[in-house]
NUZA-954806 format. One line per field, with one value per residue (C-alpha): y, z, x; residue in one letter; residue number from 1. Coordinates in nm, 3 decimals, decimal comma, m for minus. Layout:
north: Y / ...
up: Z / ...
east: X / ...
r: A / ...
k: NUM / ...
//
This chain:
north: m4,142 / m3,873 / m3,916 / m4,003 / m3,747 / m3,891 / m3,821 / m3,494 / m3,404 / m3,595 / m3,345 / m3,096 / m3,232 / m3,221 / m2,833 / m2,732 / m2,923 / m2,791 / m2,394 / m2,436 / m2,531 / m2,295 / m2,073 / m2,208 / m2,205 / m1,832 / m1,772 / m1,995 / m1,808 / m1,439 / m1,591 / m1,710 / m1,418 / m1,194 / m1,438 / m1,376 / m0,989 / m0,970 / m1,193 / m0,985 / m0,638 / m0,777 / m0,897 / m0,571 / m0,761 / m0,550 / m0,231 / 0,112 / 0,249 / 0,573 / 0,462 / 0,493 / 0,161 / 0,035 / 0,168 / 0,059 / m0,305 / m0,295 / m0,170 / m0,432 / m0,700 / m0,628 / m0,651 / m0,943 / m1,087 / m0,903 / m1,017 / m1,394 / m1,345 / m1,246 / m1,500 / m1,742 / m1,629 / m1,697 / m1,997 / m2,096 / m1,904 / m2,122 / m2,407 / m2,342 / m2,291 / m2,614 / m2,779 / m2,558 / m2,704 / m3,079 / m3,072 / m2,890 / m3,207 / m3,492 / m3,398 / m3,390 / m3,022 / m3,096 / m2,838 / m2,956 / m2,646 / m2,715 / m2,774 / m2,433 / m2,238 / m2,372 / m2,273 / m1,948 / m1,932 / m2,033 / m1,755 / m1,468 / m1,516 / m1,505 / m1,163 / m1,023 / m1,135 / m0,940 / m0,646 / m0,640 / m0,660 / m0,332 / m0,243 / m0,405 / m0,751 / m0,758 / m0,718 / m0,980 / m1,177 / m1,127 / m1,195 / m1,539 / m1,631 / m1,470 / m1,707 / m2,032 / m2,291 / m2,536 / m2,369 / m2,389 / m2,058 / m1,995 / m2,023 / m1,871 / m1,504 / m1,616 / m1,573 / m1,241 / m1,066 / m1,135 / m1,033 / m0,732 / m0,594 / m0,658 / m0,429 / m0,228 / m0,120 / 0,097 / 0,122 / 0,201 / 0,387 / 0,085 / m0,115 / 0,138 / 0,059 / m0,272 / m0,156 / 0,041 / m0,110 / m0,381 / m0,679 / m0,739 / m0,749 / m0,625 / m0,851 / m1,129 / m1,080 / m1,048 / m0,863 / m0,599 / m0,309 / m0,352 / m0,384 / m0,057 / 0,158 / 0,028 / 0,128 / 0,484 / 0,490 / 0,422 / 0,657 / 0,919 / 0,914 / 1,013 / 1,221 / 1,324 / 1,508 / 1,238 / 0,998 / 1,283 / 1,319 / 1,009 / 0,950 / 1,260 / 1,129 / 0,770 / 0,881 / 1,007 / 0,683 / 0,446 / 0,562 / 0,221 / 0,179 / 0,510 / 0,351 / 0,452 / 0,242 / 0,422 / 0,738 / 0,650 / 0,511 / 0,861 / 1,035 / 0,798 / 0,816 / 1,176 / 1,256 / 1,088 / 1,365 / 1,658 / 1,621 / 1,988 / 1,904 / 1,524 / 1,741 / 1,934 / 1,685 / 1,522 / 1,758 / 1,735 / 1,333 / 1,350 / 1,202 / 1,456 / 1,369 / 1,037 / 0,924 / 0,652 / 0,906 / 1,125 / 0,822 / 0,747 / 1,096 / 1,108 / 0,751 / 0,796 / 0,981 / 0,751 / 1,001 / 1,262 / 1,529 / 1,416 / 1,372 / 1,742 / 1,843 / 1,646 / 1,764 / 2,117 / 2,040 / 1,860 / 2,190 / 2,443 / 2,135 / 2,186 / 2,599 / 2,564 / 2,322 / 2,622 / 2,331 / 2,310 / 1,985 / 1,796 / 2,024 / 1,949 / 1,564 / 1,560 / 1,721 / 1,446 / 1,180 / 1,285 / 1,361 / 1,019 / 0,843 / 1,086 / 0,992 / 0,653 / 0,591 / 0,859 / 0,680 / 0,416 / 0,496 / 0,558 / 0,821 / 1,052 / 1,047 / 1,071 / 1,355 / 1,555 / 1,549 / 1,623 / 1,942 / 2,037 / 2,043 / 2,269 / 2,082 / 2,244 / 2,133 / 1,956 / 1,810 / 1,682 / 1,458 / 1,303 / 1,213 / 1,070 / 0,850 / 0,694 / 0,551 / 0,169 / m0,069 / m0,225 / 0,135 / 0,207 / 0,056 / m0,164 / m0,026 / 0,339 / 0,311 / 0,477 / 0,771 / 0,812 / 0,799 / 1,075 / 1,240 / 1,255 / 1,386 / 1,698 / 1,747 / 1,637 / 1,804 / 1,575 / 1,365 / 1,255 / 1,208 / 0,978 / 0,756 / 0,667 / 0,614 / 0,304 / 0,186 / 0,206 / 0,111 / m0,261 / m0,381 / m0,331 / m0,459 / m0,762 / m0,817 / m0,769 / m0,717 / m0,687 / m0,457 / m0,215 / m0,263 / m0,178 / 0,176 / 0,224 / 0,214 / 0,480 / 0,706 / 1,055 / 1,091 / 1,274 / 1,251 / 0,997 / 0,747 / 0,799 / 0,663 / 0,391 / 0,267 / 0,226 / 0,070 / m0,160 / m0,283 / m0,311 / m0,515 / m0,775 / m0,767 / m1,099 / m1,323 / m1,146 / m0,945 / m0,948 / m0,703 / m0,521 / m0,418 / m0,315 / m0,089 / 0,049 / 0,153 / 0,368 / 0,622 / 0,870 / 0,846 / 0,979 / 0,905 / 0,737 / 0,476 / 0,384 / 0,363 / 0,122 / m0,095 / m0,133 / m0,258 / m0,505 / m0,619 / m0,672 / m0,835 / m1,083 / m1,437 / m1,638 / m1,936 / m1,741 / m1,605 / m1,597 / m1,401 / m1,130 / m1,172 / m1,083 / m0,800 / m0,646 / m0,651 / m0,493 / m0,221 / m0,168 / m0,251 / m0,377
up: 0,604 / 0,637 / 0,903 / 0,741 / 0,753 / 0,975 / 1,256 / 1,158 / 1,203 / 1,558 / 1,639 / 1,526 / 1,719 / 1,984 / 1,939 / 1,903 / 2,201 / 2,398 / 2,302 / 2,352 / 2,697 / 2,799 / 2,682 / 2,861 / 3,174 / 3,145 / 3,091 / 3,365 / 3,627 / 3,512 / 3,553 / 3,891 / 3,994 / 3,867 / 4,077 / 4,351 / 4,319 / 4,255 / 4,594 / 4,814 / 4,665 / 4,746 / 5,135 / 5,208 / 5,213 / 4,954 / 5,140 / 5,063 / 4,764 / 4,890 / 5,174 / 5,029 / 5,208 / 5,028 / 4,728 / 4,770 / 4,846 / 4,621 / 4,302 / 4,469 / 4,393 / 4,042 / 3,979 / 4,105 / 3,880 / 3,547 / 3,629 / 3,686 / 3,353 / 3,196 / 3,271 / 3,171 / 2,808 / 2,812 / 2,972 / 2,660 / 2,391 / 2,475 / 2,488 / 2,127 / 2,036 / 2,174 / 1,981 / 1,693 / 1,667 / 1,737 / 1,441 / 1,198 / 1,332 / 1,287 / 0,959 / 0,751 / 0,670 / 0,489 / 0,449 / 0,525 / 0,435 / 0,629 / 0,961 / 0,835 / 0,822 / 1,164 / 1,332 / 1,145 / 1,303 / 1,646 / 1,595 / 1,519 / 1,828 / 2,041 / 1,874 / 1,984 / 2,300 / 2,290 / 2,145 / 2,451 / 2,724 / 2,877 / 2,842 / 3,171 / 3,084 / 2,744 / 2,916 / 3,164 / 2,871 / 2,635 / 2,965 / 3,047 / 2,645 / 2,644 / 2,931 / 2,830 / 2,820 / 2,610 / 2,309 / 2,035 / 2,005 / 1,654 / 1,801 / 2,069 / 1,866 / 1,623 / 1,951 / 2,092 / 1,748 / 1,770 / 2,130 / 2,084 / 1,738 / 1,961 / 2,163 / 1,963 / 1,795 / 2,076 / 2,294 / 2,034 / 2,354 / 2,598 / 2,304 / 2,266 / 2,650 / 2,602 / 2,433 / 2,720 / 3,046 / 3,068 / 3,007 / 2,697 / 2,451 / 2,129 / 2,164 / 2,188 / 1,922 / 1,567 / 1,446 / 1,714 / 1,398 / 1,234 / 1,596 / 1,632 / 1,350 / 1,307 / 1,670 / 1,647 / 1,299 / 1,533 / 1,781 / 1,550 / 1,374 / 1,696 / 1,872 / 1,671 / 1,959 / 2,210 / 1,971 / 1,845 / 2,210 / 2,296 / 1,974 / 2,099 / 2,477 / 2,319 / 2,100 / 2,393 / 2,626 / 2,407 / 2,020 / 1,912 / 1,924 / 1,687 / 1,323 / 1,036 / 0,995 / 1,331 / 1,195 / 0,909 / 1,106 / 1,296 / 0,950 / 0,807 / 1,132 / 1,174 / 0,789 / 0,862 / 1,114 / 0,991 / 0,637 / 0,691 / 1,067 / 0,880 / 0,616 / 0,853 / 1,075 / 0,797 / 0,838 / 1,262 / 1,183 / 0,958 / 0,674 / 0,416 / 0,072 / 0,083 / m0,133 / 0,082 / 0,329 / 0,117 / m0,015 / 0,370 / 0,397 / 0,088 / 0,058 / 0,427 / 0,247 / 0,122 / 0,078 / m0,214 / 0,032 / 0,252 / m0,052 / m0,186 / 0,161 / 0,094 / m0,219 / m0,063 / 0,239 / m0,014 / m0,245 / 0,085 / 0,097 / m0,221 / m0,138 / 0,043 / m0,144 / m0,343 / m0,558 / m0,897 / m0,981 / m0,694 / m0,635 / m0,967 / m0,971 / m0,577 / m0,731 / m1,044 / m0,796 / m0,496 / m0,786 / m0,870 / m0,520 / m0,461 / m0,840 / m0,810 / m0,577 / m0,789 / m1,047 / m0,898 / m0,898 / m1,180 / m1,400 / m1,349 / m0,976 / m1,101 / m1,329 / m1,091 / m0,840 / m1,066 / m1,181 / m0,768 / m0,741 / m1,041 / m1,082 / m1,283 / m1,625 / m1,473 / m1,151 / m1,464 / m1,552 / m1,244 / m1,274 / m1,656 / m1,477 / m1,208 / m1,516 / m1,582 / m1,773 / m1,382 / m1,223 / m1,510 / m1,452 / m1,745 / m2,054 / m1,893 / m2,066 / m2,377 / m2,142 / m2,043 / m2,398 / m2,477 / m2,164 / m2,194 / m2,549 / m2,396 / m2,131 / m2,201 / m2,495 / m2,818 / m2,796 / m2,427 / m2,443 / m2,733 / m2,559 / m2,242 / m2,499 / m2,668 / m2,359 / m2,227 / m2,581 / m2,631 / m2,258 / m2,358 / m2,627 / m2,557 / m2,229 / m2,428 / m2,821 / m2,888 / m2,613 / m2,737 / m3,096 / m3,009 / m2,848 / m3,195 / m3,426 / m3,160 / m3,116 / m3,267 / m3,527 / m3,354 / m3,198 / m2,954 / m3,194 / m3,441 / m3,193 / m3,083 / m3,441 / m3,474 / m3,153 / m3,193 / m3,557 / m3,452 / m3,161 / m3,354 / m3,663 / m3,522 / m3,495 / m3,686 / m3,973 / m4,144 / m3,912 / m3,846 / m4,211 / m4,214 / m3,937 / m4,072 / m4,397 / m4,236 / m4,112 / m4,377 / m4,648 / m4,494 / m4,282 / m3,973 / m4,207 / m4,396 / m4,075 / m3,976 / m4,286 / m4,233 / m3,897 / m4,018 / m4,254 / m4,047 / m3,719 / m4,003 / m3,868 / m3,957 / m4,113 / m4,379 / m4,579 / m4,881 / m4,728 / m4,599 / m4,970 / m5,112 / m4,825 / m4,926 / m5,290 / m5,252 / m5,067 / m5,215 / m4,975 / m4,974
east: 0,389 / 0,081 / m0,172 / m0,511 / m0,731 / m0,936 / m0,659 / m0,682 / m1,034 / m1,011 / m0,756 / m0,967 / m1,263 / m1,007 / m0,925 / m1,264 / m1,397 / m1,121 / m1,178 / m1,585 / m1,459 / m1,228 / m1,531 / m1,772 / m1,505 / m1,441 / m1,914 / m1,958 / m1,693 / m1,886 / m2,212 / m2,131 / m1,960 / m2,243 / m2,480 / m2,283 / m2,252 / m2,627 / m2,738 / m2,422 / m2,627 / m2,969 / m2,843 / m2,662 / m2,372 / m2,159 / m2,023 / m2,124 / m1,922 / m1,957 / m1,727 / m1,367 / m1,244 / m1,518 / m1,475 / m1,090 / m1,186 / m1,453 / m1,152 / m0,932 / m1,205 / m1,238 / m0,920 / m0,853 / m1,115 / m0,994 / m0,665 / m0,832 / m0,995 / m0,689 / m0,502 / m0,797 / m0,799 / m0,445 / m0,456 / m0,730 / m0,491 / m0,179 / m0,376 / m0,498 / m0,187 / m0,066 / m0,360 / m0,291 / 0,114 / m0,024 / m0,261 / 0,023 / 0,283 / 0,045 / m0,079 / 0,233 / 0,206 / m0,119 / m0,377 / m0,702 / m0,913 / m1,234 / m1,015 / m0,822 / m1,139 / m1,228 / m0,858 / m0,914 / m1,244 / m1,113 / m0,833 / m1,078 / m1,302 / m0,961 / m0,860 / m1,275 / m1,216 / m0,867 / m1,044 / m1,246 / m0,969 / m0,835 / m0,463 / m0,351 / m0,506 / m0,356 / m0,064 / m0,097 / m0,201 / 0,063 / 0,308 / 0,161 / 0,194 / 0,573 / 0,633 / 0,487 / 0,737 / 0,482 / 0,505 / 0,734 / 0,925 / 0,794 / 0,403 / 0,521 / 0,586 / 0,309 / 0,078 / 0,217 / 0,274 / m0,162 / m0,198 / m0,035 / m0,182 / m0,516 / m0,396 / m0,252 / m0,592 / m0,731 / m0,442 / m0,157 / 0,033 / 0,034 / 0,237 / 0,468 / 0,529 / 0,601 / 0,950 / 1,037 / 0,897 / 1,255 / 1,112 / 1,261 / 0,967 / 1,160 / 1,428 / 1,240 / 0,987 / 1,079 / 0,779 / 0,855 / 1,000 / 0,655 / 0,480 / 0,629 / 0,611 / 0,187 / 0,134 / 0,330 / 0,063 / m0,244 / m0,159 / m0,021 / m0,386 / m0,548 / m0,314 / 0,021 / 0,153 / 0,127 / 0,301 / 0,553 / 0,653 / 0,666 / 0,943 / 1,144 / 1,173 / 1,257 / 1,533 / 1,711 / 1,671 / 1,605 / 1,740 / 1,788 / 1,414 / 1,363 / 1,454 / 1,362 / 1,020 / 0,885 / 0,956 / 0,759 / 0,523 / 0,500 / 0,483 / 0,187 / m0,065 / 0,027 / m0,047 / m0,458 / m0,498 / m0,257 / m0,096 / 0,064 / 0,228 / 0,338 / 0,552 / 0,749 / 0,851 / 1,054 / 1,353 / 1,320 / 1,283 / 1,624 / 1,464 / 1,469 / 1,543 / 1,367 / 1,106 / 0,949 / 0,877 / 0,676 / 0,504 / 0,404 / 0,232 / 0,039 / m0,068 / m0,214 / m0,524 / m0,776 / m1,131 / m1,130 / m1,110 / m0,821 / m0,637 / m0,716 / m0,647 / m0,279 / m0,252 / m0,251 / m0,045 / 0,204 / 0,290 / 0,279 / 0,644 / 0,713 / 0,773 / 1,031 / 1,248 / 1,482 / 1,623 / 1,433 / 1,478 / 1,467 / 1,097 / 1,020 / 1,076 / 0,922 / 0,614 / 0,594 / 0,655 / 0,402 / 0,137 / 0,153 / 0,129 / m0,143 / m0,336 / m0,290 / m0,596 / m0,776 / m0,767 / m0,875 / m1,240 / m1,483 / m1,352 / m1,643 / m1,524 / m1,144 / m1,241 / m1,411 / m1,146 / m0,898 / m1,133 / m1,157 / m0,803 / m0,693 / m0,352 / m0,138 / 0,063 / 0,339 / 0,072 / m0,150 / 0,191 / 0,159 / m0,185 / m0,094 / 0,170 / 0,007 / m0,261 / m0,221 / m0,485 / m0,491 / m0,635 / m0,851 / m1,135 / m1,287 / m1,480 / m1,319 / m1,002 / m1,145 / m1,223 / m0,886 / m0,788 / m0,931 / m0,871 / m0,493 / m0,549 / m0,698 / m0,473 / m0,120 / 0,163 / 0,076 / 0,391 / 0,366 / m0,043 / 0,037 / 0,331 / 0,069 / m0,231 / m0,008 / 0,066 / m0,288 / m0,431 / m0,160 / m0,293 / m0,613 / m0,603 / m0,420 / m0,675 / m1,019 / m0,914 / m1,308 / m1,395 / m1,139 / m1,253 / m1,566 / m1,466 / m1,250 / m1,546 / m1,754 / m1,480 / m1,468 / m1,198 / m0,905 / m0,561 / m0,686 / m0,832 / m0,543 / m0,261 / m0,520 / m0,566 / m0,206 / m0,153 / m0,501 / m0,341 / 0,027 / m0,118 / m0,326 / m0,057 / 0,090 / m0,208 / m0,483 / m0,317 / m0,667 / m0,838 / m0,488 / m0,510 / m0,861 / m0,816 / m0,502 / m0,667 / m0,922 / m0,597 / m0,597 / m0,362 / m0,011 / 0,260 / 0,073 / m0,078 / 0,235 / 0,408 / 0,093 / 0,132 / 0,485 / 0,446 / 0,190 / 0,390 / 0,687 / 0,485 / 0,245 / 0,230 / 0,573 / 0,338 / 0,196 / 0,451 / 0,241 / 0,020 / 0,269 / 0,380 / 0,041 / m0,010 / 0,365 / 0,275 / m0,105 / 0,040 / 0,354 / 0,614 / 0,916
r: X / X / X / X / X / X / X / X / X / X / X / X / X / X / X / X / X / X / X / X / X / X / X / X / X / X / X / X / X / X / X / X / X / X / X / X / X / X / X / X / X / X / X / X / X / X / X / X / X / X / X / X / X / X / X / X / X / X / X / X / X / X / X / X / X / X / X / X / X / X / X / X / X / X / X / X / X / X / X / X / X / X / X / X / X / X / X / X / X / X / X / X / X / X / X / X / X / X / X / X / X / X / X / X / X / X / X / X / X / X / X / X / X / X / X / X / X / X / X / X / X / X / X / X / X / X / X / X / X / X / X / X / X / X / X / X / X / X / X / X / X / X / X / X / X / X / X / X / X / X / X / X / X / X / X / X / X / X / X / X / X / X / X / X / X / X / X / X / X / X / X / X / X / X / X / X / X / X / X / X / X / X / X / X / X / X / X / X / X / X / X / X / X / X / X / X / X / X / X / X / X / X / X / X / X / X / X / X / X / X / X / X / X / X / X / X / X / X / X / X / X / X / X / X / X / X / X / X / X / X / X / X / X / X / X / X / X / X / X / X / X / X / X / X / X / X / X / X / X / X / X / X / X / X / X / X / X / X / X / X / X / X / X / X / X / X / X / X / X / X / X / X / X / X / X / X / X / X / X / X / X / X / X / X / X / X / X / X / X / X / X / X / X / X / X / X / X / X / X / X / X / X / X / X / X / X / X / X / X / X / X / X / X / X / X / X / X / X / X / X / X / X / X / X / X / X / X / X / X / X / X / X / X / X / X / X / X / X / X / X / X / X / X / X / X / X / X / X / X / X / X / X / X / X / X / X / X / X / X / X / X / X / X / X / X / X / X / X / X / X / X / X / X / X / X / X / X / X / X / X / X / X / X / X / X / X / X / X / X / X / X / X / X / X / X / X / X / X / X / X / X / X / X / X / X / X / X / X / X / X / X / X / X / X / X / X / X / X / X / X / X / X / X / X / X / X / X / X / X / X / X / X / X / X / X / X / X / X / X / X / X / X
k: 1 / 2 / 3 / 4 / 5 / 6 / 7 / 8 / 9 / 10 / 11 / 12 / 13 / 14 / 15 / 16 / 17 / 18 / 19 / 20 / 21 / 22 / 23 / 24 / 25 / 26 / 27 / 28 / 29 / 30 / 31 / 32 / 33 / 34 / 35 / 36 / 37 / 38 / 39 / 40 / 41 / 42 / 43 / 44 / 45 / 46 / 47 / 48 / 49 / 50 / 51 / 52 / 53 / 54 / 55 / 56 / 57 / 58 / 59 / 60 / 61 / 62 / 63 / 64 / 65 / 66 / 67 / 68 / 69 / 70 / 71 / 72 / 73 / 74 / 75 / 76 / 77 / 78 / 79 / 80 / 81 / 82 / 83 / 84 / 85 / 86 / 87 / 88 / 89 / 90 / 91 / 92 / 93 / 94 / 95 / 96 / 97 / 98 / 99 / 100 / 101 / 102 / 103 / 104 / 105 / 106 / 107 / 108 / 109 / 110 / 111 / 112 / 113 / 114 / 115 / 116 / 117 / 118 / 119 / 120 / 121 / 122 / 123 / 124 / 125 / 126 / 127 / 128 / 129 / 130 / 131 / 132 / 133 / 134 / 135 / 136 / 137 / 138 / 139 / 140 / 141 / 142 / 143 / 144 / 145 / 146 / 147 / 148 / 149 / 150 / 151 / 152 / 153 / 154 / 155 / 156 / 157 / 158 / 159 / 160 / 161 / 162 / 163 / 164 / 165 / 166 / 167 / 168 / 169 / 170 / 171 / 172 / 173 / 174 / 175 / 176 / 177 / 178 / 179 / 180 / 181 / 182 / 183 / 184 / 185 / 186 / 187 / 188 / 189 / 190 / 191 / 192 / 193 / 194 / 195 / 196 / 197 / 198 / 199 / 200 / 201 / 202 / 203 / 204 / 205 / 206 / 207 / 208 / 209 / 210 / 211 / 212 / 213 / 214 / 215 / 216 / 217 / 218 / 219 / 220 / 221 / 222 / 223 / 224 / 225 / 226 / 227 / 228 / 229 / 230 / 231 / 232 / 233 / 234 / 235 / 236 / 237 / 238 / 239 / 240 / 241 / 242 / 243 / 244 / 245 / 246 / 247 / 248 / 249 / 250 / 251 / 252 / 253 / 254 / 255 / 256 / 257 / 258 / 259 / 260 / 261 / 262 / 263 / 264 / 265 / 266 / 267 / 268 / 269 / 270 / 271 / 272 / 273 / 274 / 275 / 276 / 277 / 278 / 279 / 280 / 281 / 282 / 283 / 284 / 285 / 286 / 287 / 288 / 289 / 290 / 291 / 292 / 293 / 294 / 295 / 296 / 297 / 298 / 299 / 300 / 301 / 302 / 303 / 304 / 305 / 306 / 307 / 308 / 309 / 310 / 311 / 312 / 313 / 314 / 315 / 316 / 317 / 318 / 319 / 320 / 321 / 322 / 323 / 324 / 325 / 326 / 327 / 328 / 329 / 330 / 331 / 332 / 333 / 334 / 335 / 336 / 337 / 338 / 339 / 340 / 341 / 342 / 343 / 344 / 345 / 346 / 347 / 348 / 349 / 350 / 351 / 352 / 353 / 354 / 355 / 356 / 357 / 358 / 359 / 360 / 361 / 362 / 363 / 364 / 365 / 366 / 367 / 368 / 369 / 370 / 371 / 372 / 373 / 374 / 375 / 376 / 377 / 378 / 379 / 380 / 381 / 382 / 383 / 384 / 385 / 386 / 387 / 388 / 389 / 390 / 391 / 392 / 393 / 394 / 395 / 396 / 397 / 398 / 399 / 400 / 401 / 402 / 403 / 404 / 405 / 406 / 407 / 408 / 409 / 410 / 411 / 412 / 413 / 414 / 415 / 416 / 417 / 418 / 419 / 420 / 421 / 422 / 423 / 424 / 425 / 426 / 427 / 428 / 429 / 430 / 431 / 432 / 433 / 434 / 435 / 436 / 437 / 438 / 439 / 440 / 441 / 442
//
């Protein structure tokens, strides 16, 4: 039997009376302390800092108190989690989404009070949460794999510590291969070096800990800061000849000018692969990671880049690949239409504009009817005829043929008719009778 929801939101009541407090605990002991500090100052009663006794008790001190604090926002962290559990078991599995919002809620403020701790509280945190024996296991892990992405946001290197200080962090938390691999990311982004030796002295004392993920990992921050350096660790990493990898390095570059600065970084790679076709297919395939978030954006944005980058034949391929109806944006796709038209051989322009031309169709059938009656007569607008009427054939044969009939008398209009023909509605065989006959086929 589910507890009423009116069990629930006590529980919740509950939770959220319980975090105010341990928040109002943990103002209430800095307030005091700062009252303290400030009436010791005014007395004369602190010591001079200039003194290094002083200055040694005075460090001590402080210390004390951010390891106090520490272990307070633990102390409040397990406790939500505790409350977190009790709420999930007394309500069934239910999903209340106002008392979701408010654990999310809860759950936030504990990760910006994380975000403010320095590397040796987290640690002392995530220590005290590791060690709790009132947690389930599962909240347990839920609760460090949050502690430590905290820390892992400004202090990517202390995380990495946590696999090699002997306490037994990786082996106890599942999440500790992603952990790992986001952290080496972070750390990469800021100072590849540092995280680059830090991987070389770990694959000699701890090589179970370098896996493939953290090298990726490595690769991806590395390729923020220096796409050029990311490429030619891939051989000193052992991970040449995958595709993943490269996908790491070039998806890593998110402005228009980090990815032309990829873009270049990506063929000096390309020069010194002597095999053609695994060059040629690396170049297709990087082009396309690389265009994807191109074209992405407006296509006056798209088309400039592509225009600042000078991509040649077979890089222009790649950017003709990586187009979907999904990373077109709407009422562009007409653009791109005409755009591969201009750009591609006739016979591979005209394979992506079908493709482009039946999603769009099939998502907005009057948007991209519209763009059909604007367009300029041309290669473009011929293929998107065929593909509009072949499209519509099976539920609106009507408007299929009138498009068809304003192709020019030839080949790409019988073709059209046919295809009518053979896609008309199975209900109205007299018409597709009446349609064969007018048009003379059989």
């Amino acid at each position: 039997m589910k507890t009423p929801l009116a069990l629930a939101a006590i529980i919740l009541v509950i939770g959220v009376g319980l975090g105010w407090q341990g928040s109002q605990q943990l103002s209430a002991i800095r307030e005091n302390r700062n009252q303290l500090m400030a009436e010791a100052t005014r007395r004369g009663m602190i010591p001079n800092l200039s003194n290094s006794s002083a200055t040694a008790r005075t460090t001590q001190y402080e210390r004390v108190n951010r390891e106090a604090d520490a272990k307070l926002i633990a102390a409040g962290f397990i406790a939500f989690g505790k409350q977190r559990e009790a709420f999930e078991k007394a309500a069934g599995g239910t999903r209340d989404p106002a008392i979701q919002k408010e654990m999310g809620r809860r759950m936030a403020e504990f990760r910006q009070r994380m975000m403010a701790m320095d590397p040796a509280q987290m640690k002392i945190l995530i220590a005290e949460v590791r060690a709790s024996q009132d947690l389930s296991e599962d909240t347990r892990r839920r609760l460090v794999a949050v502690s430590v992405l905290a820390l892992a946001n400004d202090h990517p290197q202390a995380v990495l510590g946590l696999f090699t200080d002997g306490s037994g962090f990786a082996k106890d938390d599942h999440s500790g291969g992603y952990v790992l691999s986001s952290s080496l990311a972070r750390w990469a982004k800021d100072d590849p070096l540092a995280a680059l030796a830090w991987v070389r002295q770990s694959a000699d004392n701890f090589p179970d800990l370098i896996t493939y993920d953290a090298k990726r990992g490595l690769l991806s921050g590395t390729a923020m800061k220096d796409p050029v350096l990311a490429f030619k660790l891939i051989d000193e990493l052992g991970l040449k000849g995958t595709d993943n990898v490269i996908e790491s390095i070039i998806s890593a570059a998110q402005t228009p000018d980090e990815k032309l600065a990829t873009l270049a970084a990506l063929r000096a790679h390309l020069a010194t692969i002597k095999e053609v076709s695994a060059r040629d297919e690396l170049a297709t395939g990087g082009l396309v990671v690389l265009a994807q978030g191109v074209v992405q954006d407006s296509f006056a944005a798209a088309s400039q880049w592509i225009c600042a980058a000078q991509l040649s034949a077979s890089e222009l391929v790649g950017v003709a690949l990586a187009l979907n109806y999904n990373t077109s944006r709407s009422g562009e796709t007409g653009l791109w239409l005409e755009w591969l038209a201009a750009n591609l051989p006739p016979e591979m322009a005209a394979d992506k504009q079908k493709f482009l031309m039946t999603s769009w169709t099939r998502s907005d059938c009057q948007a991209a009817g519209q763009w059909l009656a604007a367009a300029s007569d041309g290669p473009a607008k011929t293929t998107a005829i065929r593909t509009y009427a072949e499209t519509v054939a099976s539920y609106d044969p009507g408007v299929a043929a009138q498009w068809a009939l304003t192709l020019p008398p030839g080949p790409d209009r019988d073709t059209t008719l046919i295809s009518i023909y053979q896609n008309w509605p199975k209900s109205d065989p007299s018409g597709a009778a009446a349609f064969a006959k007018d048009h003379s086929l059989k």
